[in-house]
Backbone bond lengths (Angstrom), bond angles and torsions (degrees), N, CA, C in turn:
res aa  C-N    CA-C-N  psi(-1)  N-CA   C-N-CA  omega(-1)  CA-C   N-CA-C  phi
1 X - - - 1.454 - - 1.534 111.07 -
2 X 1.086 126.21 -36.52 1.446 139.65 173.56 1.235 115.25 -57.68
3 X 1.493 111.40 -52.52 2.052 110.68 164.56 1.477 113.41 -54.59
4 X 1.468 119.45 -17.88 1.419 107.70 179.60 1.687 122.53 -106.82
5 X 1.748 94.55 -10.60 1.267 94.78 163.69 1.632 115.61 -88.89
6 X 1.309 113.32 -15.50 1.906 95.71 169.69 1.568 111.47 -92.85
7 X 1.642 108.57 4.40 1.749 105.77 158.93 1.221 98.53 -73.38
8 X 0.985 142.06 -87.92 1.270 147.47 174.64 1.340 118.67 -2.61
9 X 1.703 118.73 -68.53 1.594 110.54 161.41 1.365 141.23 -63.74
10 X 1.239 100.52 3.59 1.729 118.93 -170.19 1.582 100.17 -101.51
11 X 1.403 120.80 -38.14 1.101 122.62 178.32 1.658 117.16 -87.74
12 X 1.380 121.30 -25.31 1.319 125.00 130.87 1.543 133.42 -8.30
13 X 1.520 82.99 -86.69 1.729 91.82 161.69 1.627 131.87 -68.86
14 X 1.024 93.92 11.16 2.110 99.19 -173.09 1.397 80.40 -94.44
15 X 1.841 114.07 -60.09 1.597 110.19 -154.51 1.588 107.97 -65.02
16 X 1.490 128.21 -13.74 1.563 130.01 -145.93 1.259 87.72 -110.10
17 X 1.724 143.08 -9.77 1.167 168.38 169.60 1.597 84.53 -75.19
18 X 1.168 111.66 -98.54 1.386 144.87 -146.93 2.190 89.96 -37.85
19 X 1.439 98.79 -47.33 1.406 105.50 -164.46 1.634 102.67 -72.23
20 X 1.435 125.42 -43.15 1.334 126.18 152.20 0.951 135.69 -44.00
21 X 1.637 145.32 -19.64 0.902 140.42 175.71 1.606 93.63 -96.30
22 X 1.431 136.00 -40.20 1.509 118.62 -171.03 1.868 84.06 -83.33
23 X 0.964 166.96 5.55 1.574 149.53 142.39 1.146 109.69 -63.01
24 X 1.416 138.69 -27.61 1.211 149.98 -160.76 2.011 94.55 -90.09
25 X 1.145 104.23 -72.30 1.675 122.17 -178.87 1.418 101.46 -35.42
26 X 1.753 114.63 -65.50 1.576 110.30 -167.37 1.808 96.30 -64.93
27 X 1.287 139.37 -33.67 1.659 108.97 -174.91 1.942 105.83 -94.92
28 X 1.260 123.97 4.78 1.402 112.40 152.31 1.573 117.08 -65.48
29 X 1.299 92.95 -43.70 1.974 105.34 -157.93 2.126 82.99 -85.71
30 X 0.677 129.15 -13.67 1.555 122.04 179.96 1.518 98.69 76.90
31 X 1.211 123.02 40.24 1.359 126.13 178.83 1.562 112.71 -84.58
32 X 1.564 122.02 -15.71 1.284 124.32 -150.49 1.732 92.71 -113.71
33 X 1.091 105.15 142.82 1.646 114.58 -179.03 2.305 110.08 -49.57
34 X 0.459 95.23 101.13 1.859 123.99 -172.24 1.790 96.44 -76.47
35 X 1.155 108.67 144.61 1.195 114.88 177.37 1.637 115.10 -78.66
36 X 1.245 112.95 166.92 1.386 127.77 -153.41 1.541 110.63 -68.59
37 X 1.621 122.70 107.71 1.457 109.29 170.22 1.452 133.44 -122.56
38 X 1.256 142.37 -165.50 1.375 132.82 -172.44 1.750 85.47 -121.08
39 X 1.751 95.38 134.88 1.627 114.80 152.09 1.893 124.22 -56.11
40 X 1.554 108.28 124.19 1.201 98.65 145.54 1.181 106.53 -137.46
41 X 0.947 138.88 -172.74 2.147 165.29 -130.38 1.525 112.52 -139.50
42 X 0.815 113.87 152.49 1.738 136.33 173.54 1.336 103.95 -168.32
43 X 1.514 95.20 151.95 1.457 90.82 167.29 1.852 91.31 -142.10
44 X 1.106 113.48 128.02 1.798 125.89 172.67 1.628 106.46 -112.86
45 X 1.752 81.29 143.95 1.474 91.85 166.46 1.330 129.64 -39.84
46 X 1.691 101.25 -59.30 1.524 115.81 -166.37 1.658 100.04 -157.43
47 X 1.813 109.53 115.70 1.445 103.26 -167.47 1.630 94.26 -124.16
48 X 1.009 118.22 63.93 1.175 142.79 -163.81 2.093 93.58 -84.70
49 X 1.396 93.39 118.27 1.556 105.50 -179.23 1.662 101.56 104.78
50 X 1.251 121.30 6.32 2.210 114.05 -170.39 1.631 79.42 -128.48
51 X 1.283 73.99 153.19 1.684 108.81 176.99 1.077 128.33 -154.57
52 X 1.238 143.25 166.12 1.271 122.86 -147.73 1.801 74.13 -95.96
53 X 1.743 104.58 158.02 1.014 128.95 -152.72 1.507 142.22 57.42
54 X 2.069 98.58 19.11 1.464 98.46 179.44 1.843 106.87 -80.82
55 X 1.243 109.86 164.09 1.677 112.50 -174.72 2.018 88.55 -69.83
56 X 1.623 75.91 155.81 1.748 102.23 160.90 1.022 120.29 -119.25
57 X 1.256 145.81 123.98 1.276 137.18 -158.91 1.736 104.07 -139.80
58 X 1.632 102.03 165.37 1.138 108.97 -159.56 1.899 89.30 -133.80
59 X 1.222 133.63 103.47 1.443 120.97 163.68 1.585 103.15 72.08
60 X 1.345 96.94 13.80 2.026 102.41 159.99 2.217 83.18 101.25
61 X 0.960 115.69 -15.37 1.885 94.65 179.50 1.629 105.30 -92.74
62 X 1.205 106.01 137.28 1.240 97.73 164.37 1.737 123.80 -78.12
63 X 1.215 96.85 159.83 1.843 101.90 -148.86 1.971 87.15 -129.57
64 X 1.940 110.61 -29.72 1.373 77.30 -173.02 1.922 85.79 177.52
65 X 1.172 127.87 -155.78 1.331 135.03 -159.13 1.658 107.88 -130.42
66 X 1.513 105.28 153.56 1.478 105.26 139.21 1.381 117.95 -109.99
67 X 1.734 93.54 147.87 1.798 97.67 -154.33 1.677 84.30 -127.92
68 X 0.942 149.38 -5.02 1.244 152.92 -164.83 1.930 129.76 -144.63
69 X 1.239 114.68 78.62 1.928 100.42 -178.25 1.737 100.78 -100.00
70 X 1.131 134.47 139.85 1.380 145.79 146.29 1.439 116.81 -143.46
71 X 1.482 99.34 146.30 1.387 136.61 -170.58 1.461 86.50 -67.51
72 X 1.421 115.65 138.55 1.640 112.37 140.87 1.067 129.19 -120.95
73 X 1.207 102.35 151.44 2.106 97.71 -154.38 0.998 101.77 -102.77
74 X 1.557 138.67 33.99 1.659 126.32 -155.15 1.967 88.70 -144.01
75 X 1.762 113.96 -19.27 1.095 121.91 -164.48 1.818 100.72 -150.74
76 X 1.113 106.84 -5.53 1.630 109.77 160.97 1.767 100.85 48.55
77 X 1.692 111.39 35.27 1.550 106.93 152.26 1.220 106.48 -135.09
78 X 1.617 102.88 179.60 1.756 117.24 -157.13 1.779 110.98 -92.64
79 X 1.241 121.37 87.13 1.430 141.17 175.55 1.120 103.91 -38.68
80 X 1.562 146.39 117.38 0.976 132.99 168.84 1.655 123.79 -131.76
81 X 1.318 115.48 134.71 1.634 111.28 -177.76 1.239 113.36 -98.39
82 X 1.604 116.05 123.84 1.657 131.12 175.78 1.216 101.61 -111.19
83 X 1.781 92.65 119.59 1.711 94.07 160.08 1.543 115.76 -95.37
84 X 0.915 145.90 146.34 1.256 167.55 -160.72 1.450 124.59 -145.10
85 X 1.328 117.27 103.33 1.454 159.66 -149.62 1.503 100.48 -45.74
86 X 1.062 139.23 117.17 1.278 143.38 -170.36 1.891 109.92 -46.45
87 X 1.257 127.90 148.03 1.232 108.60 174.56 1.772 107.90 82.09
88 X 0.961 138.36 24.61 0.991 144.84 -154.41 1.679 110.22 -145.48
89 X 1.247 135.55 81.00 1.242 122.02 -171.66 1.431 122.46 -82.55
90 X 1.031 133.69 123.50 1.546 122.44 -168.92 1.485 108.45 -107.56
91 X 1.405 137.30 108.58 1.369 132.57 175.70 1.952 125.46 -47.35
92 X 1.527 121.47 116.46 1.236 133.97 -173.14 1.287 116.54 -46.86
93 X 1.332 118.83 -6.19 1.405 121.88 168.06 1.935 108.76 -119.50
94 X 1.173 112.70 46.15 1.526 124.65 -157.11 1.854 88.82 -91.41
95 X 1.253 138.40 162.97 1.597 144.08 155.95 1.623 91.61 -93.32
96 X 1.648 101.68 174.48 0.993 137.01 165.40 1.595 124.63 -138.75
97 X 1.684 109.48 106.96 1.560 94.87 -177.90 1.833 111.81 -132.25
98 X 1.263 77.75 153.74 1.589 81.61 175.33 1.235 126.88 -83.45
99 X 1.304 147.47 101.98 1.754 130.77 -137.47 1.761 67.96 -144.73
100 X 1.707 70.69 162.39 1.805 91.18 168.41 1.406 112.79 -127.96
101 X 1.497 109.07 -158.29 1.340 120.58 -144.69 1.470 107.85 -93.81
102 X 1.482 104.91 -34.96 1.282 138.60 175.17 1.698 94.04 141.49
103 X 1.736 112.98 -168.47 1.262 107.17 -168.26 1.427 131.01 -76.92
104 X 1.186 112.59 11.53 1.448 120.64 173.82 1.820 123.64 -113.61
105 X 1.848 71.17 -4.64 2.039 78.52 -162.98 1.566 101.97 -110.47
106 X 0.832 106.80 147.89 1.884 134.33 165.88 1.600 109.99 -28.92
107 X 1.375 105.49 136.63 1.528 97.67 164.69 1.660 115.83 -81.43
108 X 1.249 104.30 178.38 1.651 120.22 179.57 1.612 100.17 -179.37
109 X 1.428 106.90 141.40 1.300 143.87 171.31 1.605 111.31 -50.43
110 X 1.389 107.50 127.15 1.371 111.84 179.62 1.395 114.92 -133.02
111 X 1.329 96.85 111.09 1.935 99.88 160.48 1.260 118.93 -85.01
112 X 1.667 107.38 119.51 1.475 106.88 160.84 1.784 112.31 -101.49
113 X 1.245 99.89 139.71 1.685 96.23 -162.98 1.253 99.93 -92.68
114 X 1.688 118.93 148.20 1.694 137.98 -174.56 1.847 93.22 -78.45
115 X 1.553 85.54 -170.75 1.829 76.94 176.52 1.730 81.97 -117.34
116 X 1.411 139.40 23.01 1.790 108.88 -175.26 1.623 102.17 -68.58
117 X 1.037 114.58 154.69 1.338 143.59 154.19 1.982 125.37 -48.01
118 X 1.456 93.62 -11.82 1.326 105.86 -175.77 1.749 107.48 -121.86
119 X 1.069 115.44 140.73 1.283 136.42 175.11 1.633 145.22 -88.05
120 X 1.503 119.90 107.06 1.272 97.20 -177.08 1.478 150.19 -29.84
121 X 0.627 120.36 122.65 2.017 107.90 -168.94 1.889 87.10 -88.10
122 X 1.866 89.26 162.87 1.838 97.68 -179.47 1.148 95.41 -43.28
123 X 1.211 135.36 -173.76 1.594 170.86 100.57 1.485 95.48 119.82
124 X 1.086 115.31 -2.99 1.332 119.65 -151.08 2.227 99.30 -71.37
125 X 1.844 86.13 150.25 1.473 87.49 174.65 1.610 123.02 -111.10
126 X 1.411 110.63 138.57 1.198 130.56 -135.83 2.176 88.90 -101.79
127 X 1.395 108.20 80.22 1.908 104.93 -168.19 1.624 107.25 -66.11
128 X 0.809 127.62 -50.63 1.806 127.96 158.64 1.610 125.11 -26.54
129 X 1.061 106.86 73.10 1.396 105.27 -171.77 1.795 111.38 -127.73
130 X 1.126 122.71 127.78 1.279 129.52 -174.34 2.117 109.97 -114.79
131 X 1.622 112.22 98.79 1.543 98.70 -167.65 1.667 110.22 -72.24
132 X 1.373 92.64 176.67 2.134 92.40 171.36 1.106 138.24 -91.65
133 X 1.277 122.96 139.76 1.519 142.05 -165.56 1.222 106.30 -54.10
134 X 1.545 140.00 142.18 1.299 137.01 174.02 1.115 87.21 -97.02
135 X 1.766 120.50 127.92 1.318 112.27 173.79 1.823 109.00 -92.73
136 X 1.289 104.66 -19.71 1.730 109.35 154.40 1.671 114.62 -48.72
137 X 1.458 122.01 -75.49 1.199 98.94 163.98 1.734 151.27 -56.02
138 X 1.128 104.89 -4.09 1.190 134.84 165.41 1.620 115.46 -81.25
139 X 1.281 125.03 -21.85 1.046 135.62 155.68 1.544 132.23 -95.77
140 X 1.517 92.79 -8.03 1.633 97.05 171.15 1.694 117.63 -81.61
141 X 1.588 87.67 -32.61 1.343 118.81 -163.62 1.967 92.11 -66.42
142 X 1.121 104.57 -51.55 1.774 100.73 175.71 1.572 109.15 -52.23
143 X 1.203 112.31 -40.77 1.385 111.00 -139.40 1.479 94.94 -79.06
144 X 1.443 106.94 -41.83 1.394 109.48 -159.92 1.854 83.36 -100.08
145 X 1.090 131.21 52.79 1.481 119.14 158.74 1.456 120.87 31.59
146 X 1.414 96.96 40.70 1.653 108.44 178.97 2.013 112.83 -53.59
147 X 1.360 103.82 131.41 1.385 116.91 150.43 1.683 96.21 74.92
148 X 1.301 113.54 -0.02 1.616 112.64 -173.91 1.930 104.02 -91.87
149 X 1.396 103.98 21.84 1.932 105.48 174.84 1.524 101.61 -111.59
């Protein structure tokens, strides 16, 4: 009876494992229902590496998601909707950049905050926007001794 009661706890712990690591996965990947935030806007040249559900972050924490990318065909840049975590004030003269991880890691959205005194309202659009570096072209550009004739 004893060999079948430490099957029993062993397989316990596989499934209580098993269920932790997919609880863990859905709030990395932003898969898991996220608390309540307000939309704002950007629009970038080229946000090449974001997707909807990359983090937004504020001073390296994340603060909230992108939930929205579209093309616009009238200005041929990448429209994008940030929600941003309720409780969260973001200054009306705030940037928006696309930074990465370093060279192996993922991009994600970065607010650097202005100093005004006044605050974005929801929907509001965020004109400070800086897009991301191809670090491929940035490496072509070495290789092949770009722009140095």
């Amino acid at each position: 009876m004893s060999h079948s009661t430490t099957e029993v706890l062993v397989g316990g712990a596989v499934l209580a494992a098993a269920i932790g690591f997919v609880v863990y996965t859905g709030q990395v990947t932003g898969f898991t229902t996220s608390a309540a935030g307000y939309p704002l806007s950007a629009s970038f040249r080229s946000i090449e590496g974001v997707s909807v559900g990359t983090d937004v972050r504020l001073a390296g924490v994340k603060i909230g998601t992108v939930t929205g990318i579209d093309l616009n065909p009238q200005t041929f840049r990448a429209d994008t909707v940030l929600t941003v975590a309720n409780g969260i004030e973001i200054p009306d003269d705030s940037a928006v950049i696309v930074s990465s991880e370093g060279l192996l890691g993922g991009n994600y959205i970065e607010i650097m905050p202005g100093g005004s005194p006044f605050n974005l309202d929801p929907g509001a659009e965020i004109e400070d926007t800086q897009s991301s570096v191809s670090l491929v072209t940035l490496l072509l550009r070495y290789v092949s001794g770009g722009g140095d004739e």
